[in-house]
KEVOSE-230072 format. One record per residue (C-alpha): residue number from 1; y, z, x. Coordinates in steps of 0.001 Angstrom, whole numbers, plus 524288, in hexadecimal, padded with zeros to 5 digits. Example, Ala and Ser with C-alpha at 12.3 -4.5 7.8 and 13.67 -1.06 7.14 Angstrom:
BEGIN
 num     y     z     x
   1 7EE6C 81E78 8300C
   2 7FBDC 81BE4 83566
This chain:
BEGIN
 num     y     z     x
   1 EABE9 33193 0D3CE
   2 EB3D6 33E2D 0D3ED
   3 EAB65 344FD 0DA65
   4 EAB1F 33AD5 0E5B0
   5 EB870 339E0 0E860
   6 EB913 349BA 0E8AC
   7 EAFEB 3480B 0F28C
   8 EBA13 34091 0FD0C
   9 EC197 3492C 105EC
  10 ECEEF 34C59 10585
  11 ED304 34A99 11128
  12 ED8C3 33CFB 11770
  13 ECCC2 33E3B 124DB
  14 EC311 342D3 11B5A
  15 EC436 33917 111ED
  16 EC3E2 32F83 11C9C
  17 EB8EA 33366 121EE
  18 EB1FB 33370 11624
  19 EB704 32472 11428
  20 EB050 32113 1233E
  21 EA446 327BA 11F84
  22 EA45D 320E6 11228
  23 EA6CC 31362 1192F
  24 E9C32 31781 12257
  25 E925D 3194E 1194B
  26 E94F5 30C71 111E1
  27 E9428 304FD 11ED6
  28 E86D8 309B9 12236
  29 E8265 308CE 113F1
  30 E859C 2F9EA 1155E
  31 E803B 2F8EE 122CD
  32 E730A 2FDAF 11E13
  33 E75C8 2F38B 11270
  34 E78A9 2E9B1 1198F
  35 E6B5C 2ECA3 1230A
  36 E62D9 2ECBA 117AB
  37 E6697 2E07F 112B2
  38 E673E 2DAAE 1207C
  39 E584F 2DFDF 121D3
  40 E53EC 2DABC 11346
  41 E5950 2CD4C 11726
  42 E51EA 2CD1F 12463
  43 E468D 2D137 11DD6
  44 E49B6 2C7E5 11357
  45 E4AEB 2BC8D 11E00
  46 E3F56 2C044 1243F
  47 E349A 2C0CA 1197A
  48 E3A2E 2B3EE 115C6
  49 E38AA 2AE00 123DE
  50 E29E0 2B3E8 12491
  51 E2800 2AE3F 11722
  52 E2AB8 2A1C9 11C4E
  53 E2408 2A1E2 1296E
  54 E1730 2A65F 1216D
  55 E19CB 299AE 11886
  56 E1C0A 28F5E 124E4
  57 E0FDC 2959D 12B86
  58 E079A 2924A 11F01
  59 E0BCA 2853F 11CA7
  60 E0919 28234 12B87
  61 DFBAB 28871 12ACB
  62 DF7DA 28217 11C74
  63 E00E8 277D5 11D5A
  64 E0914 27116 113DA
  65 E03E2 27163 10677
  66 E0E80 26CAE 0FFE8
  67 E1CCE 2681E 1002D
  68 E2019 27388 0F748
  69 E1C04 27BEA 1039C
  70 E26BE 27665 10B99
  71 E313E 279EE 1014D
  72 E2ECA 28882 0FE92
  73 E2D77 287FA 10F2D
  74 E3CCA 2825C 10FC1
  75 E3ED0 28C06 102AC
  76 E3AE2 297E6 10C72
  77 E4387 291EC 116EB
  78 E4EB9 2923F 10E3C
  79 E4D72 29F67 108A6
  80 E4BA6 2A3A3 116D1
  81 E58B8 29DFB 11B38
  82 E6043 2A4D3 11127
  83 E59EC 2B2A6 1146C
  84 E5ACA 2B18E 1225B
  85 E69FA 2AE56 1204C
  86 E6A42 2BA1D 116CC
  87 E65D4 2C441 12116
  88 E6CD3 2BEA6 12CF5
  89 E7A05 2C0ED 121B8
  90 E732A 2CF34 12039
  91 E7068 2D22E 12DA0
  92 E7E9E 2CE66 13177
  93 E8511 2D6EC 1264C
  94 E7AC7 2E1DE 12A53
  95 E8072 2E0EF 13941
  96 E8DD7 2E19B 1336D
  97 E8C69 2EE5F 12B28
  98 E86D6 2F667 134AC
  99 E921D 2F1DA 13F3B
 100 E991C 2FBD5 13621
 101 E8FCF 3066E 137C2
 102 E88AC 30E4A 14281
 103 E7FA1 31601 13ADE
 104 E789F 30868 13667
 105 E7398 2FD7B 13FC3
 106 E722D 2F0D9 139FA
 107 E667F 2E922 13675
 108 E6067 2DE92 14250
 109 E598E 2D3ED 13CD5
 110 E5164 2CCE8 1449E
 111 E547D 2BF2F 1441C
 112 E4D1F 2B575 148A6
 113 E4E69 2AFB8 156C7
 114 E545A 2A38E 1587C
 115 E4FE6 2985C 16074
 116 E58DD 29496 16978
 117 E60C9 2887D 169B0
 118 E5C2D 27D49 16E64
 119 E5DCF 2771A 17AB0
 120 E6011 269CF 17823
 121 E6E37 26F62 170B9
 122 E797B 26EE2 1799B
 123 E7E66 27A13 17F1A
 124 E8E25 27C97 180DA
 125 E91C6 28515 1895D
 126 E9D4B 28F91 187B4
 127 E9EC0 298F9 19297
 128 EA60E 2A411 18ECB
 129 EB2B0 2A810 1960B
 130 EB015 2B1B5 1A24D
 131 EB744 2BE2E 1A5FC
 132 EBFCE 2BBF7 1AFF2
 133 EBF27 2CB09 1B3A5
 134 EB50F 2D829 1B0EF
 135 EB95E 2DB32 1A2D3
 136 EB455 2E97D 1A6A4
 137 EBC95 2ECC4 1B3EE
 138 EC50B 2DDC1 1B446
 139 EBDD8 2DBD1 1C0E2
 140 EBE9D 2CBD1 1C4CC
 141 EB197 2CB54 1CDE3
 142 EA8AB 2C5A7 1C002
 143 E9A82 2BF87 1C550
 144 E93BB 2B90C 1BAE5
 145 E862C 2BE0F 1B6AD
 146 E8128 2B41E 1ACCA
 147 E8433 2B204 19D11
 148 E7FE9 2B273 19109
 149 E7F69 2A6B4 188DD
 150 E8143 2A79A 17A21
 151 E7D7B 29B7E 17285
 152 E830B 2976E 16517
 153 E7D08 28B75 15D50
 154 E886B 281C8 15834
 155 E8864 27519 150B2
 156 E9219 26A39 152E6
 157 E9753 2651F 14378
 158 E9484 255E7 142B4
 159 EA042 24D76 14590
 160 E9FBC 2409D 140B5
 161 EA691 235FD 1474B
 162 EA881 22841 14614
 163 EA577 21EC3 151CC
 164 EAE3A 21301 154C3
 165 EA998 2087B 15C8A
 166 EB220 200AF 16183
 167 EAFE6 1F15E 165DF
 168 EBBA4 1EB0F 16C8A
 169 EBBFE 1DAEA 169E6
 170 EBED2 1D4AD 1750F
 171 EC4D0 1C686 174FC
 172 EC219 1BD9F 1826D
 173 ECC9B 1B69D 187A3
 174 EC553 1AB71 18D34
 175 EBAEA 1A938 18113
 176 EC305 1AEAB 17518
 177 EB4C3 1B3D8 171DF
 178 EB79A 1C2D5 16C06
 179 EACE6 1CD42 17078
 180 EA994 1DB51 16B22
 181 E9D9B 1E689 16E99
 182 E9351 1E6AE 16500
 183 E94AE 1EEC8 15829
 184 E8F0D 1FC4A 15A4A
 185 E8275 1FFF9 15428
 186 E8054 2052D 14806
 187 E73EF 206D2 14052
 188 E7591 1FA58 136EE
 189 E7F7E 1EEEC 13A23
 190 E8EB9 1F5FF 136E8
 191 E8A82 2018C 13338
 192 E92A6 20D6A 1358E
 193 E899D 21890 1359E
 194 E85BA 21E8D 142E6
 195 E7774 21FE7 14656
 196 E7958 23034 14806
 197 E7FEC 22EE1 13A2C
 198 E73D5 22745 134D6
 199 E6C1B 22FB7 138F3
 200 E70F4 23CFE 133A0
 201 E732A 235DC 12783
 202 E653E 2341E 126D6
 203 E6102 23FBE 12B7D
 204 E681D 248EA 1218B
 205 E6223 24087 1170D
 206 E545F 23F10 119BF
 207 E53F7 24A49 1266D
 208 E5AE6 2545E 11E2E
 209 E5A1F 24FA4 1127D
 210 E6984 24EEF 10E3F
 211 E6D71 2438A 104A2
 212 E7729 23B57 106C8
 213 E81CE 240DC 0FD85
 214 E7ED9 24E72 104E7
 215 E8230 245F2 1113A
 216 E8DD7 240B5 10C0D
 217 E92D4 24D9A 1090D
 218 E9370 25261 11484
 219 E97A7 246B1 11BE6
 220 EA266 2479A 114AD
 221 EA68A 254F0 11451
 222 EA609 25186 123F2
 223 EB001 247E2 12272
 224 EA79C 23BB1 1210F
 225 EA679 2375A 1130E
 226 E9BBB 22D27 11170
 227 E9745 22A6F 10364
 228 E8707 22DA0 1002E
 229 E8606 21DA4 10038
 230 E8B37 21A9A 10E06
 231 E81E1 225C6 111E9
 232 E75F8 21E6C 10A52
 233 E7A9D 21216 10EEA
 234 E7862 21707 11DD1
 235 E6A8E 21CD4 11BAF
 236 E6858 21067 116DF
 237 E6D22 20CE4 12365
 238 E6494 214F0 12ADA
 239 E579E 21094 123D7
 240 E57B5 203EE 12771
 241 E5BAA 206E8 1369C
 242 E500A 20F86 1350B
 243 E485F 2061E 13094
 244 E420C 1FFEA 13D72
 245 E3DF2 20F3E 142EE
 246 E3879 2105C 133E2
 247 E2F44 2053E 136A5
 248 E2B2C 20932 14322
 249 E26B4 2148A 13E03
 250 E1F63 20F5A 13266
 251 E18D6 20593 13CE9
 252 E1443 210CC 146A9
 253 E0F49 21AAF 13A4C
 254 E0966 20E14 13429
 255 E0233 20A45 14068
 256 DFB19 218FB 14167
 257 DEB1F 21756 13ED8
 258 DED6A 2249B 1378F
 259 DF77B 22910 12EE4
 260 DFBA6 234CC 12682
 261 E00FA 230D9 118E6
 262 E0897 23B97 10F51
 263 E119E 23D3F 1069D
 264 E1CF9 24782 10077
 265 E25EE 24844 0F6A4
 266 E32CE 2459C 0F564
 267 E3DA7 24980 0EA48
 268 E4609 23DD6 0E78D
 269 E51BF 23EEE 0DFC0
 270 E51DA 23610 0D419
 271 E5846 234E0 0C6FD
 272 E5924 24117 0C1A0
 273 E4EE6 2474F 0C7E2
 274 E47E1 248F2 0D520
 275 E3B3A 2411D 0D5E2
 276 E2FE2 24196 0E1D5
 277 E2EFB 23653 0EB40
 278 E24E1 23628 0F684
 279 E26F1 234C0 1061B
 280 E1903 22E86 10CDD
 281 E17C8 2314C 11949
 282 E0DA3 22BF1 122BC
 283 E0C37 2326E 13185
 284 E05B9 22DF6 13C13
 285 E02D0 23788 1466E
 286 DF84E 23573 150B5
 287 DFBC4 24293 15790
 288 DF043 24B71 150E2
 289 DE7CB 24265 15904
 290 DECCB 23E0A 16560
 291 DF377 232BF 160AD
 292 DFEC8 22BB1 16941
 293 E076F 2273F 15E8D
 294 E1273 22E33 159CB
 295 E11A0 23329 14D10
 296 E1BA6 22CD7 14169
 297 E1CBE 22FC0 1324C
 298 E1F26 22538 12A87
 299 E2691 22803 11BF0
 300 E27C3 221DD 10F39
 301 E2DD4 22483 1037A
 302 E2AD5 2226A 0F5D8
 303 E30A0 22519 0E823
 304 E21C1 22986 0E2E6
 305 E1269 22C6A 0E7A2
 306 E0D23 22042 0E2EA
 307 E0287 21A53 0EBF1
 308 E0786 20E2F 0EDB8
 309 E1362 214F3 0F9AB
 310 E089B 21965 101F0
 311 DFF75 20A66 100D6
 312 E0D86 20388 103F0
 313 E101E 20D56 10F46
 314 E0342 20AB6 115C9
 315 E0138 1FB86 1114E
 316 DFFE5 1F7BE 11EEC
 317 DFA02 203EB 124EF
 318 DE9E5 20688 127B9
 319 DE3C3 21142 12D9B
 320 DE1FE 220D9 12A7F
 321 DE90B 227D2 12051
 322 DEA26 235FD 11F89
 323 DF0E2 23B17 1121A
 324 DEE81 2426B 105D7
 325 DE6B5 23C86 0FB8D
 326 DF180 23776 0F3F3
 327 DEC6A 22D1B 0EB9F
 328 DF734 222A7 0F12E
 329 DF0D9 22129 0FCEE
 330 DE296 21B23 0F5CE
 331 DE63C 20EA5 0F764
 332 DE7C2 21099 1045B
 333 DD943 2130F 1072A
 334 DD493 207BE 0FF25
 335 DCAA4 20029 106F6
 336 DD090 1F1F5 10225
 337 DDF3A 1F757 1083C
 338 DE52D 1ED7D 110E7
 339 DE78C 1EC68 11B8C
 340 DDD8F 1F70B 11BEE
 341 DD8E9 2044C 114BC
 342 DDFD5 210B9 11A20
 343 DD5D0 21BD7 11D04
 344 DD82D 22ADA 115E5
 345 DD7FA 235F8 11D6C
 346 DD948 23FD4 11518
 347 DE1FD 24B12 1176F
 348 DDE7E 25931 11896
 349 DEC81 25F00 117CB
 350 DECD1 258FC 10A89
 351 DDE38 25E18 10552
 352 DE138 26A76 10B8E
 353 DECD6 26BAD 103F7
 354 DE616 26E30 0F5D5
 355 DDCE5 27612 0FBC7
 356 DE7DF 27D4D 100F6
 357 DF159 27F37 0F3D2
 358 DE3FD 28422 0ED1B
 359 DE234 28E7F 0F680
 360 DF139 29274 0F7B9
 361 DEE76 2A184 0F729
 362 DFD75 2A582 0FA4F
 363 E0226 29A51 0F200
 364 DFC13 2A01D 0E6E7
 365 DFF9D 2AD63 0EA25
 366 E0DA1 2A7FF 0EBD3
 367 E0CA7 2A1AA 0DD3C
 368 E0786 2AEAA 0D738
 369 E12CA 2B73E 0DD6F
 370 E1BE5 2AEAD 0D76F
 371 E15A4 2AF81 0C9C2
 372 E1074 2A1E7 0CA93
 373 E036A 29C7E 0C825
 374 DFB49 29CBF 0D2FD
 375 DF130 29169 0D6F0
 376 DE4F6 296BE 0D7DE
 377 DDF76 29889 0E5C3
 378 DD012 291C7 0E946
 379 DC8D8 29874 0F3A3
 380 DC353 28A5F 0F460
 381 DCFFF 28453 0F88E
 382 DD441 28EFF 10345
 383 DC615 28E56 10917
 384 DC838 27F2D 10A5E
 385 DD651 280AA 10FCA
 386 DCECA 28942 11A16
 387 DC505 27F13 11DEB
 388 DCF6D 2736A 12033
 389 DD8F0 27C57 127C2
 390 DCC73 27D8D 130F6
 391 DCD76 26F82 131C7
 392 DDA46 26DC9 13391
 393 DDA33 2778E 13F9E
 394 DD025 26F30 1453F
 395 DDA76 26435 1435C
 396 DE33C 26AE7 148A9
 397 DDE4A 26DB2 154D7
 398 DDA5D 25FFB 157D9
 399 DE8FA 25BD2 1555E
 400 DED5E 25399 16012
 401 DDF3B 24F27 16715
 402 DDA99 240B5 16846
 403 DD27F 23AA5 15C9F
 404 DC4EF 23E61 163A5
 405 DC8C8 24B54 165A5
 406 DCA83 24E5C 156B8
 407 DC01C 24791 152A3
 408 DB5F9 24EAB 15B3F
 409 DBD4F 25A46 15685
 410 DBE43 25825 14786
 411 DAFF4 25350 14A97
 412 DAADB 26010 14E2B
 413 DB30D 2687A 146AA
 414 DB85D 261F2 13AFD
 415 DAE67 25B2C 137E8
 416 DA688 26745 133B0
 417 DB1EF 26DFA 12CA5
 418 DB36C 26100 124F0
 419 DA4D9 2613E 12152
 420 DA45B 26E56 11DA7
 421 DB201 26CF8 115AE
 422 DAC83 26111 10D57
 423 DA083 26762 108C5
 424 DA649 273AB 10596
 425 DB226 26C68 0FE63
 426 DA62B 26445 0F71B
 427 DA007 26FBF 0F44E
 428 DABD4 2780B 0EE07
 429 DAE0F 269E5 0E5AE
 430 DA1F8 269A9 0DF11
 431 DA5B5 278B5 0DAE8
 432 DB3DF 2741E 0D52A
 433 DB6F1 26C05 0C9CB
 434 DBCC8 25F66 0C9FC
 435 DCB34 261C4 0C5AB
 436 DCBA8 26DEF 0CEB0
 437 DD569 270A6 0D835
 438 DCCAC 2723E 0E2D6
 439 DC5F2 2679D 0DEFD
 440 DCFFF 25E48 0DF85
 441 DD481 265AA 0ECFA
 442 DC61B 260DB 0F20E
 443 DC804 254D7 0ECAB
């Protein structure tokens, strides 16, 4: 420490001097600082957004195996958010170092190109006051030679505001009879919710999935207190205005020859713990071949699996059903069903699906990295993911053509794969035990 400070000049310029230097040196050590953590976050950012491109592009090419899928996908999403916000913070603080410096530029990170805003937003125009003279020589002969236009996105806060309607009584002088316009409409006889109120209400709880309380909250902290029951009360409300299009819906899925049937979980809150309730859906969608109709999805909701939801859903309904080979649907296919048995069509997404999670090479890797047990990987399974994917190209091709046209195709095509994948599937069966995984795959 001595000798340090016996180092400084004595003299007053010197030692100032030495201080500008010092300061110097300290600015460009934190501009390079500031660059290199400016460049780790980009790079940061940008193995994370590769990461999850390479994810969505597998999911799309093998498809969905499983809900789990979906969450790491959002997980990924998340993670990405927070870096990308890390090394825009970095990039900024990077630009603001080296403003202090001249010996060190700062670091550019590319970001990524944004679309640009749509058309359908209004556009509000604010022209910019002109010179009225040269600001170089004060000259007053100015022509105009076009403009630049600089665009900034904006959001107007929600106002809420309450609408009075007004209906004047009128007495007549000659009758004494007293006369007044019609109540205004509202979604159930006097209510006082508005139909864009309704509406949000709903869609924050079942669009975006927001309780009620959560609702409440921030109604209030907007200056409109309304207690978690008057909220309930109004989606109450709304159901049963909904109601009629709810039935017109089940009537137009319900009247499809052909239907898809499946169904999902769903955590419920209960006492003391969360249990797992169950959304069916059933589609019908005539556009793979040709078909006129619009499609629909029809939902239902149910505290358990039990095979008795999907029989009540369909009491009424005959024709084909595509779905897994849940157990529920059995009764379904009996031949002494009224008003008449419903035909399987199996589904290949679902068989391809075990096939799939026993040939999960990176899945596995994944697992080992981690220091978990990895399944074990069948050469059996990936060679019969290979042989429906050729399949399912052929189906996709024929997406969209009339009835006759994919037949002849599947006909010629298909028809030969399917052949050749049933005897080969037969003949890896009689190689496997019973309780096998494969097995049961097959099975």
């Amino acid at each position: 420490m001595v000798t340090a400070i016996s180092a400084l000049p004595n003299d007053m310029e010197a030692l100032l001097a030495f201080a500008a230097a010092a300061v110097l040196r300290a600015d460009e050590a934190e501009a390079k600082l500031a660059n290199a953590n400016a460049r780790e976050s980009a790079t940061a950012a940008l193995i994370a957004h590769l990461k999850l491109q390479i994810a969505k592009l597998k999911r799309e090419q093998y498809g969905a195996s499983a809900e789990r899928t979906r969450r790491l996908l959002d997980q990924m999403e998340l993670q990405l958010e927070e870096l990308e916000a890390d090394a825009r913070e970095d990039a900024l603080v990077a630009e603001v170092a080296a403003e202090k410096t001249a010996s060190v530029r700062s670091f550019e990170r590319k970001s990524p190109a944004r679309k640009p805003f749509p058309e359908l937003l209004p556009r509000e125009r604010v022209v910019m006051p002109s010179p009225c003279s040269c600001p170089a020589c004060g000259g007053a002969k100015l022509s105009k030679l076009g403009e630049d236009i600089t665009e900034t996105l904006e959001v107007i806060p929600r106002a809420w505001k309450v609408i009075q309607t007004v209906r004047e009584k009128f007495a007549c002088r000659d009758c004494e009879k007293i006369s007044q316009p019609p109540a205004p409409f509202h979604v159930v006889p006097r209510g006082w919710a508005g139909p864009s109120f309704l509406a949000m209400l709903l869609f924050e709880k079942y669009g975006q999935h927001q309780p009620l309380n959560r609702q409440a909250d921030r109604f209030a902290r907007e200056g409109v207190p309304l207690s978690v029951s008057t909220l309930a009360d109004q989606v109450g409300v709304a159901t049963f205005a909904l109601m009629p299009i709810y039935k017109r819906i089940e009537m137009h899925v319900l009247s499809a020859d052909r239907l898809h049937g499946d169904d999902t979980t769903v955590p419920v809150m209960a006492k003391g713990k969360t249990d797992t309730a169950r959304l069916w859906v059933y589609v019908r969608d005539d556009r793979p071949f040709a078909g006129a109709d619009p499609p629909a999805a029809l939902f239902h909701y149910s505290r358990d699996r039990r095979g008795e939801h999907p029989q009540a859903h369909l009491s009424t309904w005959s024709g084909i059903l595509q779905a897994d080979a849940y157990g529920g649907y059995s009764e379904l296919y009996a031949a002494s069903r009224q008003p008449a048995p419903v035909l399987e069509a199996g589904c290949f997404a679902h068989a391809r699906r075990k096939f799939f999670e026993l040939a999960d090479v990176e899945g596995a890797a994944r697992k080992k990295s981690r220091g978990e047990r990895a399944a074990t990987i069948y050469p059996i399974a990936l060679e019969a993911v290979q042989k429906l994917d050729a399949l399912f190209e052929i189906e996709r091709a024929i997406n969209g053509r009339s009835p006759a046209e994919r037949l002849a195709v599947r006909r010629e095509h298909s028809a030969p794969l399917m052949d050749d994948l049933h005897n080969w599937l037969q003949d890896q069966l009689a190689k496997l035990s019973r309780n096998h995984d494969l097995a049961k795959a097959i099975n």
